[in-house]
C-alpha positions as CSV (number, residue, x, y, z in Angstrom):
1,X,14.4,-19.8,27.2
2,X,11.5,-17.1,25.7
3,X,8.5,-16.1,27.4
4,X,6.1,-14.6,25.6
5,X,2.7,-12.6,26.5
6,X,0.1,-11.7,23.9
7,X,-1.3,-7.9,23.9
8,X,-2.9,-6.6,21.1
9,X,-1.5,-8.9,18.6
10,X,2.3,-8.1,19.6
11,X,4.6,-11.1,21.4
12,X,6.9,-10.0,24.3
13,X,9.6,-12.0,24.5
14,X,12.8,-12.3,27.0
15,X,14.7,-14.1,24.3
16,X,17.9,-11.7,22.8
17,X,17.2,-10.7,19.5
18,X,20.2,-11.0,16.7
19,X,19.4,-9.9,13.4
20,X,21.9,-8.5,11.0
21,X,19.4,-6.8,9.6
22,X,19.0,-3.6,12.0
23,X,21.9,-3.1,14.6
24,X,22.3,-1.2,17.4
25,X,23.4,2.0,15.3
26,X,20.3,3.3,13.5
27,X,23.1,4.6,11.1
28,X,23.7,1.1,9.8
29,X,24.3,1.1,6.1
30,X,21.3,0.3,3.5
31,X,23.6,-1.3,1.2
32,X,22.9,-4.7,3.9
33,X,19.9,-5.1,1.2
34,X,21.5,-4.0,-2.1
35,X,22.0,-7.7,-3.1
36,X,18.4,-8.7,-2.2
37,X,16.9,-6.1,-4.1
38,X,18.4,-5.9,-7.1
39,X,16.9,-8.2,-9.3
40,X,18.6,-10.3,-12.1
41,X,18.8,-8.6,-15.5
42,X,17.2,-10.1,-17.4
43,X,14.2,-11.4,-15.6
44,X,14.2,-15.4,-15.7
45,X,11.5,-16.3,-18.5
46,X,8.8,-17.1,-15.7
47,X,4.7,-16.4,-15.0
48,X,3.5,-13.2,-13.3
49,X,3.4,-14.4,-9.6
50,X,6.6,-16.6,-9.9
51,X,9.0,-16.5,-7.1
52,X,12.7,-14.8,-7.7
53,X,14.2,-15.7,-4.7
54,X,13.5,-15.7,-0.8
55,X,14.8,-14.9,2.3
56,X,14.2,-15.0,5.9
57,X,13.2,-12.1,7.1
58,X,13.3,-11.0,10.9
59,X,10.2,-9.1,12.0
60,X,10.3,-6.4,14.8
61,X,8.7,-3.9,16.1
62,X,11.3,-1.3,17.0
63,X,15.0,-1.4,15.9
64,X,16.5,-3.0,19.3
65,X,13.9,-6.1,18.6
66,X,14.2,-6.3,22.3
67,X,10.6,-4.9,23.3
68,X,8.5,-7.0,21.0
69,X,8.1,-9.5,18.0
70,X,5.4,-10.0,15.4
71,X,3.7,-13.1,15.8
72,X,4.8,-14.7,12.7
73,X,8.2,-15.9,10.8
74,X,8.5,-13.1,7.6
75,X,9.8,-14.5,4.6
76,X,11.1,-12.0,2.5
77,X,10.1,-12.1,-1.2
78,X,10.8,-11.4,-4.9
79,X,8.1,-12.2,-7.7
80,X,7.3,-11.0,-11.0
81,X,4.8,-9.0,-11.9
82,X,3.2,-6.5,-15.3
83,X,4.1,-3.2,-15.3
84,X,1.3,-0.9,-16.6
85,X,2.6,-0.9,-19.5
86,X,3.0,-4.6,-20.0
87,X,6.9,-5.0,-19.2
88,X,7.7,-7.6,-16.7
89,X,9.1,-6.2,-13.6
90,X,10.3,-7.8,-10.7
91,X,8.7,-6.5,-6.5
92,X,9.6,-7.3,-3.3
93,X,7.1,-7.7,-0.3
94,X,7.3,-10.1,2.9
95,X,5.2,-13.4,3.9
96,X,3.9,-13.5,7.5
97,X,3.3,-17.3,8.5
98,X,1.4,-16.8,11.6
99,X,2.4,-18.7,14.8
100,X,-1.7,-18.9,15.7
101,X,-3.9,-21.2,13.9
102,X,-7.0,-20.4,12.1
103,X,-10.0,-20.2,14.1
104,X,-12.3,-20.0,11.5
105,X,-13.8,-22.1,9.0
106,X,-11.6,-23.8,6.1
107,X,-7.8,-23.5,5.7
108,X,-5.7,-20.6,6.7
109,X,-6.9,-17.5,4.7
110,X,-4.8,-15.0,3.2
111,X,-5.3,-11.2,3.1
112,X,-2.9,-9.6,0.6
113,X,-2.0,-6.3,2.1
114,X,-1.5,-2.9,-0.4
115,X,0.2,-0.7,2.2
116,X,-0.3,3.0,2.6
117,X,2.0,5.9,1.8
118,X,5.5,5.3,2.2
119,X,7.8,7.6,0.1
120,X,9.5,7.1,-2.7
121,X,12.6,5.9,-1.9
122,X,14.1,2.8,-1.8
123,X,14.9,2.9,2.1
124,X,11.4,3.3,3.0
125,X,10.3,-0.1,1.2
126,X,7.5,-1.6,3.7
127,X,9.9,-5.2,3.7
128,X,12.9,-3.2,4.7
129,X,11.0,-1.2,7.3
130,X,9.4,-4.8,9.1
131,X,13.3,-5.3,9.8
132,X,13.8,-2.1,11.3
133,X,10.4,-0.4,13.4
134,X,11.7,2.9,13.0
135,X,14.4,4.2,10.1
136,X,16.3,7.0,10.5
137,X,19.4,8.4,9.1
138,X,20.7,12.1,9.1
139,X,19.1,14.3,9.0
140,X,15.5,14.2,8.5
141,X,15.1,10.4,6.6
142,X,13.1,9.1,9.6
143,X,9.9,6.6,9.2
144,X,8.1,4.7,11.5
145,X,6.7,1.3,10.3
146,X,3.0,2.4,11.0
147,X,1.7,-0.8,8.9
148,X,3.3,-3.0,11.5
149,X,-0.1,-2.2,14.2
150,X,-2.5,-4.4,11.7
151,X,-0.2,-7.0,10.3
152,X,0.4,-7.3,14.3
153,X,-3.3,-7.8,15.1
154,X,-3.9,-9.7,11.8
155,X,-1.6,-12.7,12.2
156,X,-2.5,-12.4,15.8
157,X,-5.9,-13.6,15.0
158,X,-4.8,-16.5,12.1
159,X,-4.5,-14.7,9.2
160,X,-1.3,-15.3,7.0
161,X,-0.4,-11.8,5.6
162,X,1.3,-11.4,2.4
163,X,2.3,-7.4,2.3
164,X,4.0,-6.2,-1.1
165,X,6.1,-3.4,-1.9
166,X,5.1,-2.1,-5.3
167,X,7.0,-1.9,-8.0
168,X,10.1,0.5,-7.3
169,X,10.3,0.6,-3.8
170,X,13.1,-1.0,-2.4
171,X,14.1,-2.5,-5.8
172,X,15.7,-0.1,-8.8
173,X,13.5,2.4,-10.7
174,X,10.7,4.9,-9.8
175,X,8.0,3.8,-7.6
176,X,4.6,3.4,-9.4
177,X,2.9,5.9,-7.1
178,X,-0.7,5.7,-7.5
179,X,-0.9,3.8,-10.7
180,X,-4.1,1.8,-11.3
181,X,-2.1,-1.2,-13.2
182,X,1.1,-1.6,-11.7
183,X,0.0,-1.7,-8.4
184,X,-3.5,-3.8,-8.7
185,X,-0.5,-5.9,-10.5
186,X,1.3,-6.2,-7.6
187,X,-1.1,-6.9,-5.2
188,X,-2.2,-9.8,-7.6
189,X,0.6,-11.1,-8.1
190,X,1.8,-10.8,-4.3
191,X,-1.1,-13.4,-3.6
192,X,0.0,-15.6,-6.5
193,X,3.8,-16.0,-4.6
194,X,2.4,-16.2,-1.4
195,X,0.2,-19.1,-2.7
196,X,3.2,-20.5,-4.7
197,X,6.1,-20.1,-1.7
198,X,7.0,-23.5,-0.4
199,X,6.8,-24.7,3.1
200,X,4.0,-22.4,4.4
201,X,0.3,-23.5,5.8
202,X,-1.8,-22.4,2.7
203,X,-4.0,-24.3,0.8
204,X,-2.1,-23.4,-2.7
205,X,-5.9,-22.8,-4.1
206,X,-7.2,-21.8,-0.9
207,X,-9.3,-18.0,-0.5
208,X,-7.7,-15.3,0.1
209,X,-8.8,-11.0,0.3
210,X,-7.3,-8.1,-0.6
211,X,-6.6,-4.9,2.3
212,X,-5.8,-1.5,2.3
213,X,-6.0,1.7,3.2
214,X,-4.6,5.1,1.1
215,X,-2.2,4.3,-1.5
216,X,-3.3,0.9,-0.3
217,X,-6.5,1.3,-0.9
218,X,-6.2,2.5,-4.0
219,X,-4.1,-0.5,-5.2
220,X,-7.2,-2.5,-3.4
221,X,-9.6,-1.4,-5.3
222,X,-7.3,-2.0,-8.8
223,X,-6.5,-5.3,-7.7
224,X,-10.7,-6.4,-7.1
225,X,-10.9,-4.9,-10.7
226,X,-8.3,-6.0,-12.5
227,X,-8.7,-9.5,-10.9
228,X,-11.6,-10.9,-13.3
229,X,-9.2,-10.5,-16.1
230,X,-5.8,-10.2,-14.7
231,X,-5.7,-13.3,-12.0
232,X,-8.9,-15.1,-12.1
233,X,-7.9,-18.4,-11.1
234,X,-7.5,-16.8,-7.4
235,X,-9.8,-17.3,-5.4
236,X,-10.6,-13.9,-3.8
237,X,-13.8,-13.3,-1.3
238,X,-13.9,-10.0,-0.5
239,X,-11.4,-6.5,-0.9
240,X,-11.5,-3.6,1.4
241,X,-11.0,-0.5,-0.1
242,X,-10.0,2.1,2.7
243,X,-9.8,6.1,1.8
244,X,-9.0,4.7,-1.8
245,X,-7.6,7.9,-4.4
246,X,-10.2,7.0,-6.7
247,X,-10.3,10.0,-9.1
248,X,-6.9,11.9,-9.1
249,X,-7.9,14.2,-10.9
250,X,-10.6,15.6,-7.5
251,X,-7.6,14.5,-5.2
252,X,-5.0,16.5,-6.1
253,X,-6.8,19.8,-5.3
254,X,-7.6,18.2,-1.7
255,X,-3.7,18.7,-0.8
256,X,-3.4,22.2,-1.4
257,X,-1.9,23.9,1.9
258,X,-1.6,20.5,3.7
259,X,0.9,18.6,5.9
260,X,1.1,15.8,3.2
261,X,1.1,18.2,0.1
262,X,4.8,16.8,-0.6
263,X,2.9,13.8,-1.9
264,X,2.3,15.7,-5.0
265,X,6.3,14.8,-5.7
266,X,5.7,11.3,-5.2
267,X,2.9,11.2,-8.1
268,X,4.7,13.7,-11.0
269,X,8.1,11.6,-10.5
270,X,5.4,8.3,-11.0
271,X,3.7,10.0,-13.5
272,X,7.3,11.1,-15.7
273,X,8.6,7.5,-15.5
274,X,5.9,5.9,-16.3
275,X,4.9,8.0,-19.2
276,X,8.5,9.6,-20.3
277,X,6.4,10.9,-23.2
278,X,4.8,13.7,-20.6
279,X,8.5,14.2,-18.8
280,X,9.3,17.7,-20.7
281,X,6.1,19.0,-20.6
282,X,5.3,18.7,-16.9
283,X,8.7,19.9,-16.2
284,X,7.8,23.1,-18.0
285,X,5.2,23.6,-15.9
286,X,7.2,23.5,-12.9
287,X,8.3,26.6,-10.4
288,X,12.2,26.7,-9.2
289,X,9.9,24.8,-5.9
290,X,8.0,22.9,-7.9
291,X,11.4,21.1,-9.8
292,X,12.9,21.0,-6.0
293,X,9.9,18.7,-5.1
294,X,10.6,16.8,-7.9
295,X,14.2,16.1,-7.2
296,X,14.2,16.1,-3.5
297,X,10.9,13.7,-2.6
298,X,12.6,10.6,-5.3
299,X,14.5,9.7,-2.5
300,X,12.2,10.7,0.4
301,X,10.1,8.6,2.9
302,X,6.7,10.4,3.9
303,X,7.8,11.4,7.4
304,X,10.7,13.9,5.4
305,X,8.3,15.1,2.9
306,X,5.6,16.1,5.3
307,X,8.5,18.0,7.2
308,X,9.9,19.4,4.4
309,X,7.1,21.1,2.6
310,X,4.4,20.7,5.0
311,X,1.6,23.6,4.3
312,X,3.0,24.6,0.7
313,X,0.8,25.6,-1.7
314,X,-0.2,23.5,-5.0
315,X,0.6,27.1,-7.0
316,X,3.8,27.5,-5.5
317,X,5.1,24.2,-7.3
318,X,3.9,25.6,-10.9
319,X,4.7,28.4,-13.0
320,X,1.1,29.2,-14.3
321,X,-2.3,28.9,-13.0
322,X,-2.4,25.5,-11.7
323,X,-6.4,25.4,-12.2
324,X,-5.4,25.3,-16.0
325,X,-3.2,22.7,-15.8
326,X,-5.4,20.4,-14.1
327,X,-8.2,20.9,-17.1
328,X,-5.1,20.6,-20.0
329,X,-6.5,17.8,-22.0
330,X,-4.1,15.8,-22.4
331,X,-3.4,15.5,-19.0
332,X,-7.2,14.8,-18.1
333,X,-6.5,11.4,-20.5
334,X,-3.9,10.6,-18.0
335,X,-6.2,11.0,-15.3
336,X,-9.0,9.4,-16.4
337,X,-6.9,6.4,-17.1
338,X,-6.0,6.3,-13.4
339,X,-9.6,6.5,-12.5
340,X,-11.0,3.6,-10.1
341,X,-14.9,2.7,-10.6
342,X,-14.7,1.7,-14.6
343,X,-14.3,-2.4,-14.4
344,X,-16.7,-4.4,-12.3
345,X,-15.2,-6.1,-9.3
346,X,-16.2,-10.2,-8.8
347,X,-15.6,-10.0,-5.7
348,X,-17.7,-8.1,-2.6
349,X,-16.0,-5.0,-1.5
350,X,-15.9,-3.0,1.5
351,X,-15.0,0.8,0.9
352,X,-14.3,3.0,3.9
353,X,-14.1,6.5,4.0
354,X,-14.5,9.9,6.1
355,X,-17.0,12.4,5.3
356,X,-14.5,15.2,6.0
357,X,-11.3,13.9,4.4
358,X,-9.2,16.8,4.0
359,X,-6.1,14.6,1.6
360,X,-8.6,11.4,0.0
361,X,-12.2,12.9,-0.9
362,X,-15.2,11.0,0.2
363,X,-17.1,12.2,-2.6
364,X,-14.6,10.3,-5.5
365,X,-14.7,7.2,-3.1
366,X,-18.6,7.1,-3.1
367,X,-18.7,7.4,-6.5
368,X,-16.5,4.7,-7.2
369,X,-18.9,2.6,-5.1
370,X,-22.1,4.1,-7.2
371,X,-20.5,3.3,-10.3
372,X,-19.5,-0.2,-9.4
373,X,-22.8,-0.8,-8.2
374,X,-24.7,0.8,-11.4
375,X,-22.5,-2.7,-13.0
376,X,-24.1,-5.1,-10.4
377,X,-21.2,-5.4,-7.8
378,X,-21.8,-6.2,-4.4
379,X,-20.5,-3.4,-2.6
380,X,-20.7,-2.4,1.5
381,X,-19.9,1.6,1.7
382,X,-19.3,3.0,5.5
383,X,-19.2,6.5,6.0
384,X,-16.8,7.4,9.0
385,X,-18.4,10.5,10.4
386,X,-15.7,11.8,12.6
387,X,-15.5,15.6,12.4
388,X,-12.9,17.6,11.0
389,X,-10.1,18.2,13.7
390,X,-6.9,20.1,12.5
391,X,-7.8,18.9,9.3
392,X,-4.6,20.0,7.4
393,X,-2.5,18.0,9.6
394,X,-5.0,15.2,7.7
395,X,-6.4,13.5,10.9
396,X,-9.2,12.8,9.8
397,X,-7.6,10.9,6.9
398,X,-5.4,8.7,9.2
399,X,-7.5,7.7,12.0
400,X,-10.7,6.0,10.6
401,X,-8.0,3.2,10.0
402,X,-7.6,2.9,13.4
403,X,-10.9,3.8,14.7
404,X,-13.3,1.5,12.1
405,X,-10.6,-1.6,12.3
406,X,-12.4,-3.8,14.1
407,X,-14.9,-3.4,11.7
408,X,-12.6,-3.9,8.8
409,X,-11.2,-7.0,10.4
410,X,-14.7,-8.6,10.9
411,X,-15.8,-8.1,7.2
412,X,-12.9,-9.9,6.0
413,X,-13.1,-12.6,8.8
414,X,-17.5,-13.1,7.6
415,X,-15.9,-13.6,4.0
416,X,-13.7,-16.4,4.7
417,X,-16.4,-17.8,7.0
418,X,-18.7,-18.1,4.5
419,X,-21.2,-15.2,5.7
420,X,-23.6,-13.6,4.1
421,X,-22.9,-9.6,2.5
422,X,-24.6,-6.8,3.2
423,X,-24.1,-4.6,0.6
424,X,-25.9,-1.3,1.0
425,X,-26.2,0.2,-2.6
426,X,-28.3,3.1,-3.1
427,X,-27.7,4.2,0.5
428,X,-24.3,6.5,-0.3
């Protein structure tokens, strides 16, 4: 027999929880996924969106699975997607079938999820974490499953959540940190399999919206522009786009001397696999720290980074003037090409930011909206005013998320009700 009581979005249950997937010992090996996640070689000739294989997947909220369950059954995933450089690549995410019907109007709506920061390695894959709650092993690899709070609340209220992992994390090679393509890609292509995956309650043309927040809202915003050309035989009605890294080239300079300035590892190991071309040359540029970073936050989730060079400065990973190497031209070409705000969006989006951002600048983030509106896109801009509080520990990064989600959730909830926008251009 299982009881359960609904609080916030999270089940209690009474019921005993067994799930090979996170045993007692938190020191469990990771090799339990190694046959999940690596892919075949080659890929089977298929269509970007295609399902690999699938696998239940237990959902909890902390690694006993004894104080709570996500109301939903997670199916665990494997679809192809496009690199950014037009290989075919294969990414793993999880399917949440919510237990609560739709309230709203038409079929069950889907919100593809881009998750925030994670880390770079495999461990700290969002669909591996959704098993776990909390990871840890010795010493300092320790991450807490922060994403778990909305999907919680959002299949709570009828929303089936498909939540992907990007390429690189979880399965082999170097997450795409931050890249414009490959993780629009994925996002994209995350709806396709969740629209394609047999057995759920989705119309397999139905609407569906695209979420983030960070990273996540970076990959948001790709995935609304990209979509047009990329996927447009989805049927997408609106994309939030929360704190999203819209211009890289003003971010970068925002983490100088702050908790998350380890970040900057996650984006040159990116950056290196991605284009192999610029590997030698950014490694010459690099301090005895700076190649530490390198090598040490490939395998890292975010909560060992931030521990491990919390408050470093952006000069102490370089060897000259790091001012100059963020004007060297060829490096702007890279930047530029990772810049949100060029392609026009067909959908409405919702952008969300703080004014006092100390790690994602408001300033690129408006302009993103300015310059999608200057192409006729319908766009809503809120400006979270909260004021800077121990701003290099990033609060005020972090908790608009929390503090504007309501708001967030009602947007996309007006957009699959058939609402009206209310776009607000010229006012940011």
């Amino acid at each position: 027999m299982c009881t359960l009581t609904v609080l916030s979005g999270v089940a209690f249950s009474s019921a005993a929880h067994a799930d090979p997937y996170h045993p007692d010992d938190p020191n469990y090996n990771e090799n339990e996924y190694t046959e999940f996640y690596t892919p075949p070689d080659p890929l089977p000739p298929s269509r970007p969106g295609d399902l690999i294989r699938t696998e239940p997947s237990p959902l909890v909220l902390e690694p006993s699975g004894q104080l709570g369950a996500i109301m939903a059954t997670g199916t665990r995933i494997m679809y192809r997607s496009i690199d950014s450089r037009g290989n075919p690549m294969a990414v793993t995410g999880t399917y949440f079938e919510p237990y609560n019907a739709w309230p709203g109007a038409g079929p069950r709506p889907l919100i593809v999820y881009g998750p925030g920061t994670q880390g770079m390695g495999d461990q700290c894959a969002p669909s591996r974490q959704f098993n776990q709650g909390i990871h840890w092993s010795p010493f300092l690899d320790l991450t807490f499953n922060y994403e778990e709070l909305y999907v919680s609340t959002l299949v709570a209220r009828g929303f089936a959540v498909v939540m992907t992992d990007y390429q690189g994390l979880g399965t082999p090679g170097v997450h795409s940190y931050v890249n414009r393509v490959a993780e629009g890609n994925a996002m994209l292509d995350a709806g396709r399999a969740a629209m394609r995956l047999p057995g759920t309650s989705l119309d397999p043309h139905g609407p569906l919206a695209l979420l983030g927040y960070s990273q996540g809202g970076g990959a948001s915003a790709a995935a609304a522009e990209l979509a047009p050309v990329y996927a447009p035989e989805l049927h997408i009605v609106g994309a939030v786009a929360g704190a999203p890294p819209a211009d890289l080239k003003e971010q970068i300079p925002f983490t100088d001397g702050s908790v998350l300035v380890g970040v900057l590892g996650y984006a040159l190991n990116s950056v290196m696999a991605t284009y192999p071309e610029y590997a030698d040359r950014i490694r010459a540029m690099l301090s005895p720290m700076g190649e530490k970073l390198v090598e040490d936050t490939n395998e890292q989730c975010i909560s060992e980074t931030a521990m491990r060079f919390r408050f470093k400065h952006l000069q102490d990973f370089f060897v000259g003037d790091v001012s100059e190497v963020l004007k060297d031209p060829s490096f702007l070409a890279l930047f530029d090409e990772q810049r949100l705000g060029t392609y026009r969006p067909d959908a409405p989006v919702f952008i969300l930011s703080n004014r006092y951002d100390p790690l994602v600048p408001w300033a690129a983030a408006a302009q993103m909206g300015r310059d999608w509106c200057a192409q006729g896109a319908d766009v809503q801009f809120w400006t979270n005013e909260e004021p800077p509080l121990f701003n290099k520990l990033v609060i005020n990064h972090a908790l608009p998320w929390l503090v504007d989600g309501e708001r967030v959730m009602q947007w996309i909830a007006d957009r699959f009700n058939g609402l009206p926008t209310t776009p607000n251009c010229g006012q940011f």
